[in-house]
C-alpha positions in Angstrom: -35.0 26.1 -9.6 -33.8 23.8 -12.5 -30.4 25.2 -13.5 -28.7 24.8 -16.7 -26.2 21.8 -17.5 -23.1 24.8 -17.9 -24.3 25.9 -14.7 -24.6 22.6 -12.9 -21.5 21.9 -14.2 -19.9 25.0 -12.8 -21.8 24.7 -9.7 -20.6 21.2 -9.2 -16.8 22.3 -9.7 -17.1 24.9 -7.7 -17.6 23.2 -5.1 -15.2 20.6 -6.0 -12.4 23.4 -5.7 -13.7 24.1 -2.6 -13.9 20.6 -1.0 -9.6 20.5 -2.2 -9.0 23.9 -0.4 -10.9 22.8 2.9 -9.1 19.4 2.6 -5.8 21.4 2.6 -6.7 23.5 5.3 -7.1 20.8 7.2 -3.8 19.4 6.5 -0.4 20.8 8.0 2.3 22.0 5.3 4.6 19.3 4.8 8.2 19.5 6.4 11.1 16.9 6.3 10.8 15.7 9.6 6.8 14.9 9.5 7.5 13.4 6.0 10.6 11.1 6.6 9.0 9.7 9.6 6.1 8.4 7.7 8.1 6.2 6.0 8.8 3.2 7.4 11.2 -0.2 6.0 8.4 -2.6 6.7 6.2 -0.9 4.3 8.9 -0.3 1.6 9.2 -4.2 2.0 6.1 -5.1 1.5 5.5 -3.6 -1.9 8.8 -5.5 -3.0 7.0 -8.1 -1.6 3.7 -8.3 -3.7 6.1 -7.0 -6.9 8.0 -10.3 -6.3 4.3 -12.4 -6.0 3.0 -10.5 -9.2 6.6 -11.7 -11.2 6.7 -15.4 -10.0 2.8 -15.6 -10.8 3.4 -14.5 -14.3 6.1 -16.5 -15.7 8.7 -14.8 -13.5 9.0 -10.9 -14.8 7.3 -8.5 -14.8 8.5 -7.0 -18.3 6.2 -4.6 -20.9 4.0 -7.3 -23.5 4.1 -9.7 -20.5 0.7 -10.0 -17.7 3.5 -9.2 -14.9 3.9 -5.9 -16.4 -0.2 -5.4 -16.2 -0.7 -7.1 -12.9 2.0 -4.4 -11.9 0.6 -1.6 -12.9 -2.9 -2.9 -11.2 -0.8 -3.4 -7.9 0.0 0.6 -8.1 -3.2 1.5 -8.7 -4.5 -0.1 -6.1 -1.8 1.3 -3.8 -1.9 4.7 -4.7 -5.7 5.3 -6.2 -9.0 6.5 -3.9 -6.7 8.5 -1.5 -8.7 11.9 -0.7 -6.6 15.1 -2.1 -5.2 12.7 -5.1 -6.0 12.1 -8.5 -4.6 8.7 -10.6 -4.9 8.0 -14.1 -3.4 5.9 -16.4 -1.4 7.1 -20.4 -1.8 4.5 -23.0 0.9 4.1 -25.6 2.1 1.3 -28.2 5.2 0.1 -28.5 7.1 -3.0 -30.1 7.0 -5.6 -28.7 9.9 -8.5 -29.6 10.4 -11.5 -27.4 13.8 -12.2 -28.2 14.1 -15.3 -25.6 14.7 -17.8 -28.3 18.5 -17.5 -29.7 21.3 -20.5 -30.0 24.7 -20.9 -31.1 27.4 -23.6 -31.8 30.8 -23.0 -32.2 32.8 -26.1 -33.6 29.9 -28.2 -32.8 29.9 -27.1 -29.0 26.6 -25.1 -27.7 27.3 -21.8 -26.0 25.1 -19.2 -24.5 23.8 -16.7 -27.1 20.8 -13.9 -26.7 19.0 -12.0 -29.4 18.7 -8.5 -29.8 15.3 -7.3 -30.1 14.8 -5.3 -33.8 17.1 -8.4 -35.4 15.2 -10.0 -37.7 15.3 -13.9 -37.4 17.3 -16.4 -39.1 16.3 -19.1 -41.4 14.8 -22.1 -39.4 17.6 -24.2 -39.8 19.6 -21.2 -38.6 22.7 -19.2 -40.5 25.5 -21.9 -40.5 29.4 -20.0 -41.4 32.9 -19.6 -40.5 32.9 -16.8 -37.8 35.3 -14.1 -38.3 36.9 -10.9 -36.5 35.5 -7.7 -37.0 37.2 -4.4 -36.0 38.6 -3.3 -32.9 37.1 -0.1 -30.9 35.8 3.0 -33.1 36.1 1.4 -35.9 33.9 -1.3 -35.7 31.6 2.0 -36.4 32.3 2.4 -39.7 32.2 0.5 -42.7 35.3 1.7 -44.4 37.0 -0.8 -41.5 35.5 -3.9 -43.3 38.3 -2.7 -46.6 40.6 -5.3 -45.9 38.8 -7.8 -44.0 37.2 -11.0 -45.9 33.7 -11.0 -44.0 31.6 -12.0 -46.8 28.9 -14.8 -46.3 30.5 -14.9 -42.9 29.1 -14.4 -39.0 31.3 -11.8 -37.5 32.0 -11.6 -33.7 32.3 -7.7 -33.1 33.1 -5.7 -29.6 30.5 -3.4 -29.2 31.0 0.2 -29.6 29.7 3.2 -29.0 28.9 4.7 -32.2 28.0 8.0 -33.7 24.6 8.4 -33.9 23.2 5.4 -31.9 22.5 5.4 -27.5 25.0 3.4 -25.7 23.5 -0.1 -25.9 22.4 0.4 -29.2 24.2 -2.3 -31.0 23.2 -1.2 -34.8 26.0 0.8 -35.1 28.3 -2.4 -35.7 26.1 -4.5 -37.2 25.7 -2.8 -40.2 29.1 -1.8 -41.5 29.6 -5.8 -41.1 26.4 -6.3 -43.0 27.5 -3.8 -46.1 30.9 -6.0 -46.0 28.6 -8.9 -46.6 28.4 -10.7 -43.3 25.3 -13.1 -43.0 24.7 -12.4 -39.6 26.8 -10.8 -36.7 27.3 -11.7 -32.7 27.9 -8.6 -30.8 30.3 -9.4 -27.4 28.9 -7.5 -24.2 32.3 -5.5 -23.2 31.3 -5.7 -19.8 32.5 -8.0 -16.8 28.6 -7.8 -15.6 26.8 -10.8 -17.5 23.4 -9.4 -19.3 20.7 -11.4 -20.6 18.6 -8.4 -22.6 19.7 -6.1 -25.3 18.8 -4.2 -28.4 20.1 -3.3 -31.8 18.0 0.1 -31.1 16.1 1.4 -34.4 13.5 -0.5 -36.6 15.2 -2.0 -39.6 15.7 -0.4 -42.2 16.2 -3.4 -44.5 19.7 -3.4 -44.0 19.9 -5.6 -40.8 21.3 -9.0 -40.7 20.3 -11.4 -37.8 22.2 -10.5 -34.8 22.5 -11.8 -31.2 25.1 -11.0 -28.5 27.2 -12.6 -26.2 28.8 -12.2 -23.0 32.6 -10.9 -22.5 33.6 -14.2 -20.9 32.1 -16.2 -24.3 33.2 -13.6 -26.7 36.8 -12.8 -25.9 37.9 -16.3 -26.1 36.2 -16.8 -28.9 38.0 -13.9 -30.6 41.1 -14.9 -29.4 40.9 -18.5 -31.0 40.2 -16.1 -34.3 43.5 -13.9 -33.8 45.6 -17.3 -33.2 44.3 -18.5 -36.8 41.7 -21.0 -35.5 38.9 -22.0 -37.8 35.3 -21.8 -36.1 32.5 -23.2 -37.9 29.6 -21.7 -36.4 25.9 -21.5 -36.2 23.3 -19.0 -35.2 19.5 -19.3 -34.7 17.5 -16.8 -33.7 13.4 -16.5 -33.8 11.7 -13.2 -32.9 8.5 -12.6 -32.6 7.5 -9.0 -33.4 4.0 -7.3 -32.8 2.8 -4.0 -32.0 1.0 -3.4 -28.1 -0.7 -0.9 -26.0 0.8 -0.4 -22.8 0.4 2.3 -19.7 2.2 4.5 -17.9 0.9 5.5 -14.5 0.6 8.6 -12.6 -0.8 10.3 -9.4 -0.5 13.0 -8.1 -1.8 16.1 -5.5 -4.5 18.0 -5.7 -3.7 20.7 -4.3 0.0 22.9 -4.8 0.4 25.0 -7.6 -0.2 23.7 -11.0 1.9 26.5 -12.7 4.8 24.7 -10.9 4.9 21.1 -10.7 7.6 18.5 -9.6 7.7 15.5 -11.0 9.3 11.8 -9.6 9.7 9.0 -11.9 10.6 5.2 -11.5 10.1 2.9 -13.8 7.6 -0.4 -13.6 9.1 -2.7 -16.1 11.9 -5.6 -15.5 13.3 -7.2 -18.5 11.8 -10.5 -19.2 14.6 -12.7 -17.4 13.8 -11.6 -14.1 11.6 -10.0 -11.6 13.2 -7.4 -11.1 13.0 -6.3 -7.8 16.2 -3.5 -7.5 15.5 -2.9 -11.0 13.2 -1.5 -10.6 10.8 -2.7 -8.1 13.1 -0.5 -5.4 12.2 2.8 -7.3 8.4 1.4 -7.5 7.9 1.1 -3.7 9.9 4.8 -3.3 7.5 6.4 -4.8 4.7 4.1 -3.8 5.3 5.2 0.1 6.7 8.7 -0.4 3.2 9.0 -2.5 0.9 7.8 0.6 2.9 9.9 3.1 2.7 13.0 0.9 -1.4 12.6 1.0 -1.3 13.7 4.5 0.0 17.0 4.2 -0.2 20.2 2.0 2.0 21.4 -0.6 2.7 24.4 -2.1 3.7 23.3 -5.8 2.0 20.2 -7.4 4.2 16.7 -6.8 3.3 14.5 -9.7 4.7 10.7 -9.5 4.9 8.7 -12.5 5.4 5.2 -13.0 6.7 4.5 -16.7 6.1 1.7 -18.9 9.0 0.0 -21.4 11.8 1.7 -20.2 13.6 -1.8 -20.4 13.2 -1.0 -24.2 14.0 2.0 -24.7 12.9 4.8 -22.8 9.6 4.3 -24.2 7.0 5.6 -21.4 9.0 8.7 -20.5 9.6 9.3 -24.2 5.9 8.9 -25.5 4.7 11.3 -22.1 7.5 14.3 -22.8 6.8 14.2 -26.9 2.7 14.5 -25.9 2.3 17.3 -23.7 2.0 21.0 -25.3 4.2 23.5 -24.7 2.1 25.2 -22.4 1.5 22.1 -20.1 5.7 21.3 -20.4 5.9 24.8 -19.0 4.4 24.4 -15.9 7.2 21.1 -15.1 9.8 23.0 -12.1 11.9 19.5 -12.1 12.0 16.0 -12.4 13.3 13.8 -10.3 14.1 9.9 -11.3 14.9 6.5 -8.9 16.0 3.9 -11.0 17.7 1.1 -9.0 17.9 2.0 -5.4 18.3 -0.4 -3.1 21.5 -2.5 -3.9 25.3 -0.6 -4.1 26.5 2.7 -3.1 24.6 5.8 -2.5 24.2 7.4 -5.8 23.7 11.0 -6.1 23.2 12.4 -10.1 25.9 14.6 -10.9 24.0 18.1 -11.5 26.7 20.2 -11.5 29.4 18.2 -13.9 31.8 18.7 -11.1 32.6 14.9 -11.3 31.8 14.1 -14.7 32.2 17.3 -16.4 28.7 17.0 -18.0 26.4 19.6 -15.9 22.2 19.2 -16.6 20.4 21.9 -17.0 20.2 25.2 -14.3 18.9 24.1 -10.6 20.2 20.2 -11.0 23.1 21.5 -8.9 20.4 22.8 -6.2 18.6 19.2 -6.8 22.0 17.7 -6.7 23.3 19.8 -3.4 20.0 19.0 -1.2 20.4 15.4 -1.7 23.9 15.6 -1.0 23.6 17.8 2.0 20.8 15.2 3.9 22.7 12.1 3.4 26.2 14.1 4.7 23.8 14.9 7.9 23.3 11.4 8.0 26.6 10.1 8.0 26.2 8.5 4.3 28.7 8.7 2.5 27.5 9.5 -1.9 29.2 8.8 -5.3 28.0 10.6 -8.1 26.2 9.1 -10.3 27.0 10.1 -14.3 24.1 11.3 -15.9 24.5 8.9 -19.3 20.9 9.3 -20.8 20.3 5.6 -19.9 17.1 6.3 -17.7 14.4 8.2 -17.6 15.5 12.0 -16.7 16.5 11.6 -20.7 13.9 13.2 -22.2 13.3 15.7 -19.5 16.4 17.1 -20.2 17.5 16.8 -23.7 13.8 18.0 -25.0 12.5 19.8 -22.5 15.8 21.1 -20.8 14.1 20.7 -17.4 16.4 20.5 -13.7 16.9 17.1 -13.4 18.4 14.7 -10.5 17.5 11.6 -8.5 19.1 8.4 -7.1 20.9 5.6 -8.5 22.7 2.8 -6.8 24.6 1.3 -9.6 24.3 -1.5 -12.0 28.1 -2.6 -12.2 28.8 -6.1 -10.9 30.1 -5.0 -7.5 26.6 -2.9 -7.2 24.5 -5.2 -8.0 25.4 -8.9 -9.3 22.0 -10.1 -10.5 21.0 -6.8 -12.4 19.0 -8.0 -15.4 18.7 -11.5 -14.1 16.5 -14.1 -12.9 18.2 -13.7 -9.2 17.0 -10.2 -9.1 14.0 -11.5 -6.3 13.0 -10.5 -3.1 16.3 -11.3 -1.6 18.0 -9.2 -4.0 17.6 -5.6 -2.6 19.1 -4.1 0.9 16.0 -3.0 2.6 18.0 -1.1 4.7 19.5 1.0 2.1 15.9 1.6 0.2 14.8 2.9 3.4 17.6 5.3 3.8 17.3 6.7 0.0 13.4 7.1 0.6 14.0 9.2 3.8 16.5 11.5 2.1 14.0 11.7 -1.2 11.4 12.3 1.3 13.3 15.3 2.8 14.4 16.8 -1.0 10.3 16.4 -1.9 9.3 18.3 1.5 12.3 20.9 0.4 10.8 21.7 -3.2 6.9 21.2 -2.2 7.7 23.6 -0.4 10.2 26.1 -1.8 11.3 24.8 -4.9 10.7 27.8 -6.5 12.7 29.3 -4.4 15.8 27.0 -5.7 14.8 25.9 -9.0 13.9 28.8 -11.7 11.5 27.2 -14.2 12.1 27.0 -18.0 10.3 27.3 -21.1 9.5 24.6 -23.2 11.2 26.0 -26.1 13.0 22.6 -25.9 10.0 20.6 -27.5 11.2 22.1 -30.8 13.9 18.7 -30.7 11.2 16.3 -30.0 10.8 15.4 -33.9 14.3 13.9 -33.2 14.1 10.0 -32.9 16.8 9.8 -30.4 17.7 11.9 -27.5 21.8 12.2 -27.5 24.2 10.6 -25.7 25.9 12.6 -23.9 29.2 10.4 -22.5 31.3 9.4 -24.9 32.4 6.5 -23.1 30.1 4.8 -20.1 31.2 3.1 -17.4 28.8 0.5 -16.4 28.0 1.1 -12.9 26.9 4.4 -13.1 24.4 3.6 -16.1 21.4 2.0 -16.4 22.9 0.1 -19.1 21.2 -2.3 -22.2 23.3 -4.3 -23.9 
């Protein structure tokens, strides 16, 4: 009998369903044990490995706009796609793209290190050529009323950057443009930071009241202001080229089949590095977690959907995290128990995100303390000792919780320069990470997963997304006040 195409199509799901339910059948329920012994240090290498491979065969990064960042997202693919009781797919998204790697500066005729920010536009050819002056101290480098008694115009200013009212730490608009309004023809922002960076950002588009702006490190930028304070005269000039374009990039995601799609737990890492390095702890480390935790999670049953999410351009801003939380409807945002994020994890201490505020006085939203206490509680049973980690909106878990208002927790090793010395830097390669330590944060993520597959909701009540009301807002908050660099994933 010839059936009809709605009834084919029925038919055929049908007994889709039914081959997923046989499949778990089949399959034991996951438990920690089972789970943490699938995962294995050689394997956890090896994606490091190829992620290392992919960067030096494409220019040495694998950054979003670059092919390192699409022959990653190939690589997981082809890790994670085809496995029997798993879907993939791919999100597309556009962002800006600015490759900021062009930038010089003289001082007195002597060249010193200088990088653009990416939304500065670019300086005349010849370059911006003026005496450089002192801006503001602290705070109020922030606000324009500072710039009253200080001659600044046709100037360059050299400001300490701030963390200013309206703007994520790391965005560096917030003291450029009171020094622009005082007249300043272009502005160097000094990384207040013992850790040397190489990437950064003034944060928003412009509005057509940025000046060209790069940055430079604290151990270029403090002298330099000091020579200012004694009374020096610095003749100086800045050159910076951008180029600016709009692309398409992808997030990626698999997840189970099976486990109940009213209640799903999601793990995120991000794919990107900046374009100076690799990028290997950051965030290659986070890549092969989930890589491996997804593989060994195929071979069991679940009771509550475990989605794993790769995002793309986090290194500028968020943006694959951001673009997935402000697309889903409120009805599919409802059925997310938790999400859990790995964002540098092989390189400085054990890291453990601060759920209930006890350390930082900041507490995430309901059950973070339950996500917090499990992860605590494994490594304690393995003789590790943790440091909380300060939840600082400077990863991924931002958006989860400041629109959605979703448990949130995770693993973070540290970006300080006792953490990890090469963060955002070419030397952040294969021999970079501590193998070792990856494979111990992967066994205790594997035991938290097996916990909430299981009976997360049990321990984590789920929440409305009432939350998606704030996604209009362009920027998620930040919620410290002051950051201390090793416990944030920080841009300069």
């Amino acid at each position: 009998m010839r059936l009809s195409s709605t009834a084919s199509i029925l038919g055929w799901t049908g007994l889709a369903i039914c081959a997923v339910h046989e499949r778990q059948a089949d399959q034991p329920l996951v438990d920690s044990a089972s789970l943490q012994g699938q995962i294995t240090k050689d394997n956890l290498e090896a994606n490091l490995v190829k992620l290392a491979d992919v960067a030096t065969a494409n220019g040495g990064n694998r950054a979003f706009g670059y092919p390192g960042y699409a022959a990653s997202v190939e690589y997981v693919l082809g890790r994670v796609s085809s496995i029997p009781g798993t879907r993939t797919w791919t999100q597309d998204f556009p962002a800006t793209f600015a490759s900021e790697l062009r930038a010089n500066l003289t001082v007195n005729s002597a060249a010193l290190p200088v990088y653009g920010l990416s939304q500065s536009p670019a300086t005349p050819s010849e370059g911006v050529t003026a005496q450089l002056a002192a801006g503001p101290e602290g705070a109020a480098a922030c606000a324009a009323a500072s710039y009253a008694d200080l001659d600044v115009a046709g100037k360059i200013v050299l400001v300490r950057e701030a963390l200013c009212p309206g703007y994520r730490d790391g965005y560096h608009a917030g003291v450029m443009k009171p020094a622009a309004a005082a007249g300043a023809v272009a502005v160097l922002v000094i990384n207040d930071f013992a850790l040397n960076l190489t990437a950064g950002t003034l944060g928003p588009a412009d509005d057509g009241t940025y000046v060209p702006t790069g940055f430079v490190n604290k151990y270029i930028g403090d002298p330099l202001r000091a020579r200012l304070v004694a009374g020096e005269e610095l003749t100086t000039t800045f050159w910076e080229d951008l180029y600016v374009d709009s692309r398409v990039t992808q997030n990626v995601f698999a997840e189970t089949e099976g486990g109940d799609a009213e209640n799903v737990i999601v793990l995120g890492a991000h794919l990107d590095s900046v374009a100076w390095g690799p990028g290997i702890n950051d965030n290659g480390s986070g890549v092969s977690l989930l890589v491996e935790l997804f593989l060994a999670l195929s071979k069991f049953r679940v009771n509550n959907k475990i989605r794993f999410a790769w995002w793309g351009a986090e290194e500028r801003g968020l943006l694959g995290s951001r673009h997935y939380v402000n697309n889903l409807g409120a009805a599919e945002a409802d059925t997310i128990l938790a999400y859990l994020n790995f964002d540098m994890v092989s390189r400085g201490y054990y890291g453990v995100f601060d759920g209930n505020g006890a350390s930082y006085g900041v507490p995430a939203p309901p059950g973070s303390d339950v996500i917090q206490e499990l992860f605590t509680a494994d490594f304690a049973a393995k003789g590790v000792s943790v440091t909380a980690a300060r939840f600082t909106n400077g990863s991924d878990y931002a958006s989860f919780w400041q629109v959605l208002g979703k448990p949130i927790g995770g693993l973070h090793t540290g970006t300080g320069s006792a953490q990890d010395p090469c963060y955002h830097q070419e030397c952040d390669g294969i021999t970079n990470p501590d193998v070792d330590q990856l494979t111990v944060n992967a066994k205790t993520t594997a035991h938290v997963l097996s916990v909430l597959a299981v009976n997360g909701t049990d321990l984590v009540k789920g929440t409305a997304a009432d939350g998606l009301l704030k996604r209009s807002r362009d920027e998620v908050r930040d919620i410290a006040t002051t950051e201390e660099l090793d416990d944030d994933h920080h841009h300069c």
